[in-house]
BAKOLKOL-557600 format. One record per residue (C-alpha): x, y, z; residue number from 1; chain. Coordinates in steps of 0.5 Angstrom, whole numbers. Last residue first. Layout:
# BAKOLKOL-557600
+-------+-------+-------+-----+--------+
:    px :    py :    pz : num : chaine :
+-------+-------+-------+-----+--------+
:     X :     Y :     Z : NUM :      A :
...
+-------+-------+-------+-----+--------+
This chain:
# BAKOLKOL-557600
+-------+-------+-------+-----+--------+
:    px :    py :    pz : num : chaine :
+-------+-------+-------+-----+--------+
:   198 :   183 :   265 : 419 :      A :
:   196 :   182 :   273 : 418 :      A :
:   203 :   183 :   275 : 417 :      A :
:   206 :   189 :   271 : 416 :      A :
:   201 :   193 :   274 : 415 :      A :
:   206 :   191 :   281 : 414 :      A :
:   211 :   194 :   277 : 413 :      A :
:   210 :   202 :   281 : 412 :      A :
:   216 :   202 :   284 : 411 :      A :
:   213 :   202 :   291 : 410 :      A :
:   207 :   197 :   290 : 409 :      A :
:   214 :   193 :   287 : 408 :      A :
:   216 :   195 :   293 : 407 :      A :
:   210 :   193 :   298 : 406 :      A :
:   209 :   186 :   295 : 405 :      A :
:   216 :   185 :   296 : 404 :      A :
:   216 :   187 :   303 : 403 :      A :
:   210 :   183 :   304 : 402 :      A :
:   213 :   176 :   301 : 401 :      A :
:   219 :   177 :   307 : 400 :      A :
:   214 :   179 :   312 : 399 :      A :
:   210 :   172 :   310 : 398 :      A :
:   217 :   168 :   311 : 397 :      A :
:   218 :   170 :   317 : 396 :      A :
:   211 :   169 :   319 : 395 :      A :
:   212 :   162 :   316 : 394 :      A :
:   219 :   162 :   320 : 393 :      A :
:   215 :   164 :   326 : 392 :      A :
:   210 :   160 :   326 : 391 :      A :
:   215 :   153 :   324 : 390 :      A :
:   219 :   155 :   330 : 389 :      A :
:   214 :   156 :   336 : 388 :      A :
:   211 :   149 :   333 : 387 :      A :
:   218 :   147 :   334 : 386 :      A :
:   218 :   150 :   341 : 385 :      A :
:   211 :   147 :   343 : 384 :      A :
:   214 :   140 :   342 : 383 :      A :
:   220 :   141 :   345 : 382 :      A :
:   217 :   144 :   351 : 381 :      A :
:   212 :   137 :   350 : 380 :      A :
:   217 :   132 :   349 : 379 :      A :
:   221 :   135 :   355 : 378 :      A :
:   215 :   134 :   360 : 377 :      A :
:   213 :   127 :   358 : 376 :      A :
:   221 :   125 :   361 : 375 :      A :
:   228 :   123 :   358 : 374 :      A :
:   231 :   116 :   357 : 373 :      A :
:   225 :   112 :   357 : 372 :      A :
:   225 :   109 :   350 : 371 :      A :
:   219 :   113 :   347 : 370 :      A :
:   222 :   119 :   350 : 369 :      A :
:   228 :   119 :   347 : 368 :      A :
:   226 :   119 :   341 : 367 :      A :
:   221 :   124 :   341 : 366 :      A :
:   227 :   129 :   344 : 365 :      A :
:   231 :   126 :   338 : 364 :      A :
:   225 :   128 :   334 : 363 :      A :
:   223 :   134 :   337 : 362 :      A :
:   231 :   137 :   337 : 361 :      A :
:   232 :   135 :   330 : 360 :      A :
:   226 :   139 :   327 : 359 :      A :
:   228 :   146 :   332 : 358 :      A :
:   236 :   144 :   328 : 357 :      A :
:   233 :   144 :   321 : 356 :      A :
:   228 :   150 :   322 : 355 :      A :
:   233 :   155 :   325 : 354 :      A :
:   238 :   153 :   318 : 353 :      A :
:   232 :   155 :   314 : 352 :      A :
:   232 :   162 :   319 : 351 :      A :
:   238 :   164 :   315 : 350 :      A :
:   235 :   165 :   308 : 349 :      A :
:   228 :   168 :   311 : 348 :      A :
:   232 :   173 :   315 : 347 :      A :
:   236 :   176 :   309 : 346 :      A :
:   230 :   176 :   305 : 345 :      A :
:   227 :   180 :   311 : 344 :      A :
:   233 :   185 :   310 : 343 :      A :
:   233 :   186 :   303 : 342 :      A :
:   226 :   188 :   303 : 341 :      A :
:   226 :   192 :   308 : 340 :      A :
:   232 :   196 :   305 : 339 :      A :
:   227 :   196 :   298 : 338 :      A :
:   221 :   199 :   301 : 337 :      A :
:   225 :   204 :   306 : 336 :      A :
:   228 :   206 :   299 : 335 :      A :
:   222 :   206 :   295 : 334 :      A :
:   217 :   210 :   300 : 333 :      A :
:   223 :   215 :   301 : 332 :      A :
:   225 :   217 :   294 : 331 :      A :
:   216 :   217 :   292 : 330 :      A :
:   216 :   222 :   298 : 329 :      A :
:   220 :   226 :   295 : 328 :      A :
:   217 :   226 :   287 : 327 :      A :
:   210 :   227 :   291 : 326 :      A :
:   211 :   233 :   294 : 325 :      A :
:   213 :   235 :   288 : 324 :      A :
:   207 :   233 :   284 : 323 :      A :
:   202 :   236 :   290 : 322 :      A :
:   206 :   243 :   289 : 321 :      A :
:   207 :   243 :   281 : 320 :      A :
:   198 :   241 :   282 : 319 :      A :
:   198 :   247 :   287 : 318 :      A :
:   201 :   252 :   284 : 317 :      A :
:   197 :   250 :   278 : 316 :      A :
:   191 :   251 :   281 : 315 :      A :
:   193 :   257 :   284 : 314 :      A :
:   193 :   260 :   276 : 313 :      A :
:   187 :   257 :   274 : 312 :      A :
:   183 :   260 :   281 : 311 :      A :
:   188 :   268 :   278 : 310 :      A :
:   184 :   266 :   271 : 309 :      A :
:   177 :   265 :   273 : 308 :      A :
:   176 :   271 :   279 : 307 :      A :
:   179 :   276 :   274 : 306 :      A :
:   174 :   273 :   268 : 305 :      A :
:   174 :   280 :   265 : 304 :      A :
:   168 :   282 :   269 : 303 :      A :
:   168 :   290 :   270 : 302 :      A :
:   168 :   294 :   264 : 301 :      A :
:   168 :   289 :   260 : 300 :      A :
:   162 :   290 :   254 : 299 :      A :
:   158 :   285 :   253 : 298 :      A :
:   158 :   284 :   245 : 297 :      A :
:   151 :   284 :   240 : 296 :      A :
:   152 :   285 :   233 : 295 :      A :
:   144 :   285 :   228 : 294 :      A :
:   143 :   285 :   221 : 293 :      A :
:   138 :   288 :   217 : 292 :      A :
:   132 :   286 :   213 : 291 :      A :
:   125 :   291 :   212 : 290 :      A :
:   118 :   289 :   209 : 289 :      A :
:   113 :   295 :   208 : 288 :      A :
:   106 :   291 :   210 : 287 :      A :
:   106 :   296 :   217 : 286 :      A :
:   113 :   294 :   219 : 285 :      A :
:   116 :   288 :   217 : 284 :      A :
:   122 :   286 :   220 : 283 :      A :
:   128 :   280 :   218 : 282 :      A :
:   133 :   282 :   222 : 281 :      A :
:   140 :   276 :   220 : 280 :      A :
:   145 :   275 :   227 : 279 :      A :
:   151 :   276 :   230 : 278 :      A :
:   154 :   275 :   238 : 277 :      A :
:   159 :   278 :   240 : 276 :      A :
:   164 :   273 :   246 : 275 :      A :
:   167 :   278 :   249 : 274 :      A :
:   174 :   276 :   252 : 273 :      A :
:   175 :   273 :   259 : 272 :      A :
:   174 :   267 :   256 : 271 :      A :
:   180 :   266 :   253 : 270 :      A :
:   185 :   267 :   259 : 269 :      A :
:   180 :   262 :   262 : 268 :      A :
:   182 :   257 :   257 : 267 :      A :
:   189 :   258 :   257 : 266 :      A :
:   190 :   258 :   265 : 265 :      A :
:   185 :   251 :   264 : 264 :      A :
:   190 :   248 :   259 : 263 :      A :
:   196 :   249 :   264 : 262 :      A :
:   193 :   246 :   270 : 261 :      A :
:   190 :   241 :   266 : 260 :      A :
:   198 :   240 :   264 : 259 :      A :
:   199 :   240 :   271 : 258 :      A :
:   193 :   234 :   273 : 257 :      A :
:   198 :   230 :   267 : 256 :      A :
:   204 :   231 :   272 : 255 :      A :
:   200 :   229 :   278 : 254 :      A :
:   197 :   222 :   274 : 253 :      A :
:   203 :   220 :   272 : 252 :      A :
:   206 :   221 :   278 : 251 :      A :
:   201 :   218 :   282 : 250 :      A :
:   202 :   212 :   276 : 249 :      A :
:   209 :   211 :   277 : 248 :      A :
:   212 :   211 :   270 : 247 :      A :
:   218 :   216 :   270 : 246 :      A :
:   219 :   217 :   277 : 245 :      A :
:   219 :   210 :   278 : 244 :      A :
:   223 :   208 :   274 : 243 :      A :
:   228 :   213 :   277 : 242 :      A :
:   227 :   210 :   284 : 241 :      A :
:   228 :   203 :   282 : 240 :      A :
:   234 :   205 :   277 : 239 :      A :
:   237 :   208 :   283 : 238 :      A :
:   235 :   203 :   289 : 237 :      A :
:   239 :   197 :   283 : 236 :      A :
:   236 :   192 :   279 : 235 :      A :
:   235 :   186 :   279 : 234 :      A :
:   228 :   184 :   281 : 233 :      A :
:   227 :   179 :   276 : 232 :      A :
:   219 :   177 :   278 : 231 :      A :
:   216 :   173 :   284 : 230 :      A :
:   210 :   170 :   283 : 229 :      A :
:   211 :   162 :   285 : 228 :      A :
:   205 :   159 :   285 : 227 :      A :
:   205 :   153 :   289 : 226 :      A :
:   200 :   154 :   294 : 225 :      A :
:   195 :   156 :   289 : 224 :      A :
:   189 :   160 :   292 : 223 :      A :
:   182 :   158 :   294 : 222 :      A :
:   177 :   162 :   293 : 221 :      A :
:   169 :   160 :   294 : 220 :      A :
:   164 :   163 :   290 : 219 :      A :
:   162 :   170 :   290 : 218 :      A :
:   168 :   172 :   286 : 217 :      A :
:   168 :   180 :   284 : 216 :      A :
:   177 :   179 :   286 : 215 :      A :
:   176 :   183 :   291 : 214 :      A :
:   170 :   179 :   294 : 213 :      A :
:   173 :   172 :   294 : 212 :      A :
:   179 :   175 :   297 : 211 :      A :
:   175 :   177 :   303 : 210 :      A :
:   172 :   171 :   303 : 209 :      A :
:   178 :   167 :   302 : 208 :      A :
:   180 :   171 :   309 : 207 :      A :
:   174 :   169 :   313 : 206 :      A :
:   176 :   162 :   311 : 205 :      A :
:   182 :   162 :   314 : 204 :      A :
:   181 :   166 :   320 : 203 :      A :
:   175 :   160 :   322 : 202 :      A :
:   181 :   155 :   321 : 201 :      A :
:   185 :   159 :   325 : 200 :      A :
:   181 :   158 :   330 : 199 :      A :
:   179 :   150 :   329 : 198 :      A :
:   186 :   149 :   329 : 197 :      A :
:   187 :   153 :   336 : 196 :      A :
:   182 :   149 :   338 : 195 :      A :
:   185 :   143 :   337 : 194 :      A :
:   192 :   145 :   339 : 193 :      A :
:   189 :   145 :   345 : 192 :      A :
:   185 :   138 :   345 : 191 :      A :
:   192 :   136 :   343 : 190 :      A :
:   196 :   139 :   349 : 189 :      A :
:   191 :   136 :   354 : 188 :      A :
:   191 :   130 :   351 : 187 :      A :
:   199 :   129 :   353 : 186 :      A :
:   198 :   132 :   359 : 185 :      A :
:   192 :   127 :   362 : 184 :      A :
:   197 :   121 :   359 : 183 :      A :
:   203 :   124 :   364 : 182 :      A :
:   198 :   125 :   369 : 181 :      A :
:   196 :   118 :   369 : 180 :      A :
:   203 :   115 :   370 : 179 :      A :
:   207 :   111 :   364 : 178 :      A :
:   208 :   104 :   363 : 177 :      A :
:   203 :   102 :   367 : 176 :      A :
:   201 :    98 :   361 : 175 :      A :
:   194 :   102 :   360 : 174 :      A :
:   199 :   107 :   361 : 173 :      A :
:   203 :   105 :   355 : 172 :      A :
:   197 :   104 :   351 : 171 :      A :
:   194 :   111 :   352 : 170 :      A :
:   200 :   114 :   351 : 169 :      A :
:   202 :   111 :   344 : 168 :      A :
:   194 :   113 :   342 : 167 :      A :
:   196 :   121 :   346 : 166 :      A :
:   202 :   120 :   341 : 165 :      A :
:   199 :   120 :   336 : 164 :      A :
:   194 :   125 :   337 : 163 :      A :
:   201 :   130 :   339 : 162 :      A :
:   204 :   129 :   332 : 161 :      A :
:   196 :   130 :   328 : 160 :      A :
:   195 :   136 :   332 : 159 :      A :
:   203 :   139 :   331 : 158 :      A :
:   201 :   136 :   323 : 157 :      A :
:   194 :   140 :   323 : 156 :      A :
:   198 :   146 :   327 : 155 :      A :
:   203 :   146 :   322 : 154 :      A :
:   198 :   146 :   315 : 153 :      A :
:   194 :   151 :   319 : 152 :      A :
:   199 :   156 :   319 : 151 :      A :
:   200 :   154 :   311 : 150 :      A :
:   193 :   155 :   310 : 149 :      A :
:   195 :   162 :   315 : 148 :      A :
:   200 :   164 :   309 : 147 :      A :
:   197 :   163 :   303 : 146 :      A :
:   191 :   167 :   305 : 145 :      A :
:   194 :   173 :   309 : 144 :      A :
:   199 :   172 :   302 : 143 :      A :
:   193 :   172 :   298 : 142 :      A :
:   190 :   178 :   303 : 141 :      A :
:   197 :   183 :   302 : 140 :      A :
:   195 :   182 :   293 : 139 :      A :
:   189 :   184 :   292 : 138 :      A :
:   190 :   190 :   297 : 137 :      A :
:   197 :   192 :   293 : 136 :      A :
:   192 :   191 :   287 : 135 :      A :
:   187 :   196 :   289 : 134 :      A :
:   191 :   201 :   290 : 133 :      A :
:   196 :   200 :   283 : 132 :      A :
:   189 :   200 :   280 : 131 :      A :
:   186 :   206 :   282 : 130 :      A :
:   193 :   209 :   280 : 129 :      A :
:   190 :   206 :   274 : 128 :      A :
:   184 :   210 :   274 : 127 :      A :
:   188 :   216 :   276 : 126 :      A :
:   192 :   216 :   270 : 125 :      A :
:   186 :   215 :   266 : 124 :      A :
:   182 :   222 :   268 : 123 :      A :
:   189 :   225 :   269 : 122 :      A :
:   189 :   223 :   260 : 121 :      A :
:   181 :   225 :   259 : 120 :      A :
:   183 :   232 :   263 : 119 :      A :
:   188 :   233 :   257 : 118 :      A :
:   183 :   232 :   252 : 117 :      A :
:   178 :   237 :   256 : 116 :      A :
:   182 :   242 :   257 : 115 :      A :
:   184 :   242 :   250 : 114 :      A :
:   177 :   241 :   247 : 113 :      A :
:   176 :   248 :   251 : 112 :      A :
:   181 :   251 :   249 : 111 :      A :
:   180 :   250 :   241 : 110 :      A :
:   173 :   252 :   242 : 109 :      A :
:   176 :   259 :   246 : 108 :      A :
:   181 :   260 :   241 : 107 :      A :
:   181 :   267 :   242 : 106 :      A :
:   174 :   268 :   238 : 105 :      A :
:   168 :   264 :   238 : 104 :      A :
:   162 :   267 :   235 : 103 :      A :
:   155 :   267 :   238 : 102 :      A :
:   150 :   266 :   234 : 101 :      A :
:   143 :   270 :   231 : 100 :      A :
:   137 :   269 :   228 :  99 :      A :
:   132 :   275 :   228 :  98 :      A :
:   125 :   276 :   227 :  97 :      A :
:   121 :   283 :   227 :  96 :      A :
:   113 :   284 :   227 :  95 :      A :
:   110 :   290 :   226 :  94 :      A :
:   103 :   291 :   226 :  93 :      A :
:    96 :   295 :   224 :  92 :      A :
:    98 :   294 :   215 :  91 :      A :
:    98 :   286 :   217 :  90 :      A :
:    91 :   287 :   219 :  89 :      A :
:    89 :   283 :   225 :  88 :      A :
:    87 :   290 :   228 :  87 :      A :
:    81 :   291 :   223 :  86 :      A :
:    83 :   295 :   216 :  85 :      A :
:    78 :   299 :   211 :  84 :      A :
:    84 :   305 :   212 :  83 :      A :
:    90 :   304 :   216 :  82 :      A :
:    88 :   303 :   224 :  81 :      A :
:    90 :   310 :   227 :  80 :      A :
:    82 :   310 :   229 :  79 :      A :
:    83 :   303 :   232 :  78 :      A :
:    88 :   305 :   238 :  77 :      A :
:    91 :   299 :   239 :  76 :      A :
:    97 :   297 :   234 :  75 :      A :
:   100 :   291 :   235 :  74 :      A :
:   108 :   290 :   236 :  73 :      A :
:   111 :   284 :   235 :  72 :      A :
:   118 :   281 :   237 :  71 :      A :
:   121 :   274 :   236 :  70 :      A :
:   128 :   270 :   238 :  69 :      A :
:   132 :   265 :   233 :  68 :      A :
:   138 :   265 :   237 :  67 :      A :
:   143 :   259 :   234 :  66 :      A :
:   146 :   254 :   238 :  65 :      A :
:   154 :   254 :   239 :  64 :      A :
:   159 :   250 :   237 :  63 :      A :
:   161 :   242 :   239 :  62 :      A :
:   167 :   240 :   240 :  61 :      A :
:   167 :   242 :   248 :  60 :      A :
:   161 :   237 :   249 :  59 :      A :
:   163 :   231 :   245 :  58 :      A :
:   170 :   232 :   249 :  57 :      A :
:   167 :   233 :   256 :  56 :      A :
:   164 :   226 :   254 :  55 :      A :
:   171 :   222 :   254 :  54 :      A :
:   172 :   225 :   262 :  53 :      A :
:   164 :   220 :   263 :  52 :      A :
:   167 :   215 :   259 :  51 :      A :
:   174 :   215 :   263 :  50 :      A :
:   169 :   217 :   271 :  49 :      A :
:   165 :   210 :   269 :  48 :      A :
:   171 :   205 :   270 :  47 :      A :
:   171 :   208 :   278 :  46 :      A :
:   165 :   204 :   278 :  45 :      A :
:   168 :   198 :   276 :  44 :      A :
:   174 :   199 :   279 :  43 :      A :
:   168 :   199 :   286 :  42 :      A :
:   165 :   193 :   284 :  41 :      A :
:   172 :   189 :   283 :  40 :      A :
:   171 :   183 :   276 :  39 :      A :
:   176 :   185 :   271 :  38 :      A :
:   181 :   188 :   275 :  37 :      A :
:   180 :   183 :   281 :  36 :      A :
:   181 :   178 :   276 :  35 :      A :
:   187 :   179 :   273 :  34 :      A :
:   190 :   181 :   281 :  33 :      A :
:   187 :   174 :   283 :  32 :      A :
:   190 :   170 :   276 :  31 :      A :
:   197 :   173 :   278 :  30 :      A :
:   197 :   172 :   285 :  29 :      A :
:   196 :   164 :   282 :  28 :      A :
:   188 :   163 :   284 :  27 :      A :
:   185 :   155 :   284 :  26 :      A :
:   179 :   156 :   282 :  25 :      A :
:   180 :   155 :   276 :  24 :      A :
:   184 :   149 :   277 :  23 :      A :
:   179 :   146 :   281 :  22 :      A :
:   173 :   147 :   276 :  21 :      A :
:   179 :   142 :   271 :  20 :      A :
:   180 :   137 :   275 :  19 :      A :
:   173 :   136 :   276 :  18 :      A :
:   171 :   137 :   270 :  17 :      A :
:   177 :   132 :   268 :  16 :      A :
:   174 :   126 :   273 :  15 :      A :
:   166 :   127 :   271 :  14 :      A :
:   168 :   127 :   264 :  13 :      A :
:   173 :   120 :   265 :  12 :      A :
:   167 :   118 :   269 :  11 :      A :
:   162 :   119 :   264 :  10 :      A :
:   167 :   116 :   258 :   9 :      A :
:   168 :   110 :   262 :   8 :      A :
:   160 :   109 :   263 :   7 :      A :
:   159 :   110 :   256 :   6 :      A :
:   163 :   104 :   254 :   5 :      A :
:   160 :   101 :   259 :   4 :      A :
:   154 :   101 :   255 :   3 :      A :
:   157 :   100 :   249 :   2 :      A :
:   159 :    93 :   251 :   1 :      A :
+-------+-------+-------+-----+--------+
């Protein structure tokens, strides 16, 4: 008895671990754009750029080094050498040391962790526009994935339509019901639609593949067919388009590249001061000890850091320059997306009406077939027709998907999807 207890617990085991591995590999949009964020090798490689921005900050927090230099002098000739002394003697030398520092005037240290502090936030912003890019790869191969399994699903129901009618035919012409001819046209429809299948197939694959490897998944990626991922797009092209203005991450970034800009001008600005440098002496000479002070300044007769502040100036030029070309070409990505969109909804609503009527056809013309009321030839127009349909309404459907993919690319919600 407790052996058989054991044994249904196995089972129920092995049952539910089965389920569950297949639910885990079985990616939502939502699941794939999650793990892509976690997983992709080259977002985790663009990752290091934010730690490498964090690491200007330390360095411009930090204050100058002190200068510690030497100086000696040796007497040579022995015959001015102080009485009863050899050369080693100190009363035969003279040694100075001095420690000095440079000081950091004009807010220069407070310039630098500006620039520093606001190059961190453009080097963020890039990384979720680094993301943004990702995701709309992500997301257009899941539905090349959803939509050529949905292919192989018409193609596989086609085949398996035709091979049942190629076993009736069989039957029937064995009967002399039906000429050899008409059997010959019905497996060759079917040998055709199996090496369509077999191709598709191969399509099928290489796409999961592809998935697999955006999403940092070596194994084998299958998607959910059921996921319903669209979400509430209520509002209207203006608000979009404001939206996207506010919170779209190449703006984000541009803007945030401005402030660099800005940041830069005060920093070179700054640095076109002279940085004086102070310092302690302590000088013995001849065994009489001395002690001063050192000043040291670059005097700026010719390099004032022209070269460095009109470069930060032309910087900024071109940062508000990108940030305005940006904004206007932002207003027509959004306008041709959204347009798109409502378009390809309106197509994929009215083709379900195309694909009720191509349905109808084939099974009447089946019908009459079979009873003799029509020939081999309409069964297979009718027959290529509705697959011709059933391929057109899933790319019909699958442009629809794009185009919604594409606006919420557009707008910038697509981040939003693998929260």
């Amino acid at each position: 008895m407790r052996l058989y207890f054991q044994y249904i617990f196995s089972v129920v085991f092995i049952i539910l671990f089965g389920v569950i591995a297949k639910a885990q590999n079985n990616y939502t949009l939502q699941a794939a754009l999650q793990a892509a964020r976690e997983n992709n090798p080259q977002l985790k490689t663009e990752h290091f750029n934010i730690a490498i921005a964090e690491t200007d900050i330390f360095s411009a927090k930090i204050r100058p080094n002190f200068s510690l230099s030497n100086e000696s002098i040796q007497l040579l000739q022995t015959s001015e050498f102080a009485p009863n002394t050899s050369w080693y003697n100190n009363h035969n030398r003279q040694v100075m040391w001095q420690i000095s520092k440079p000081i950091q005037i004009a807010r220069q240290r407070k310039n630098k962790i500006a620039v520093a502090d606001n190059n961190l936030l453009y080097t963020k912003s890039e990384y979720r526009e680094t993301e943004r890019q990702l995701f709309l790869e992500v997301a257009e191969k899941w539905l090349s994935v959803q939509a050529v399994q949905k292919q192989l699903k018409v193609v596989e129901l086609a085949k398996s339509n035709v091979d049942s009618l190629t076993l009736i035919n069989q039957h029937r012409y064995r009967n002399q019901v039906i000429t050899e001819t008409d059997l010959y046209r019905t497996e060759l429809l079917s040998k055709q639609y199996e090496m369509k299948y077999n191709t598709i197939l191969q399509e099928w694959n290489n796409l999961k593949k592809e998935l697999g490897f955006l999403i940092g998944n070596h194994q084998s990626v299958e998607i959910d067919m059921d996921d319903n991922f669209f979400i509430n797009m209520n509002a209207d092209l203006d608000s979009l388009i404001t939206q996207a203005l506010n919170n779209r991450s190449d703006i984000l970034a541009t803007k945030q590249l401005v402030e660099v800009s800005n940041s830069n001008i005060k920093l070179q600005k700054s640095l076109s001061y002279p940085q004086p440098e102070i310092g302690l002496i302590w000088n013995p000479q001849n065994h009489i000890p001395y002690a001063g002070i050192s000043f040291s300044i670059d005097l700026p007769f010719s390099d004032r850091n022209q070269g460095e502040i009109k470069k930060s100036y032309l910087l900024k030029e071109q940062a508000e320059q990108q940030l305005f070309s940006i904004e206007n070409q932002l207003q027509t990505e959004i306008e041709t997306a959204y347009n798109s969109y409502l378009q390809h909804q309106q197509n994929s609503n009215e083709f379900e009406i195309i694909l009720e009527t191509s349905q109808t056809i084939l099974d009447n013309v089946k019908y009459a077939y079979l009873k003799g009321g029509t020939t081999i030839i309409d069964f297979l127009e009718a027959q290529r027709a509705w697959l011709e349909t059933q391929e057109q309404y899933y790319e019909t459907l699958e442009q629809y998907y794009q185009s919604y993919v594409q606006l919420l690319y557009t707008t910038g919600l697509i981040n939003q999807l693998a929260l």
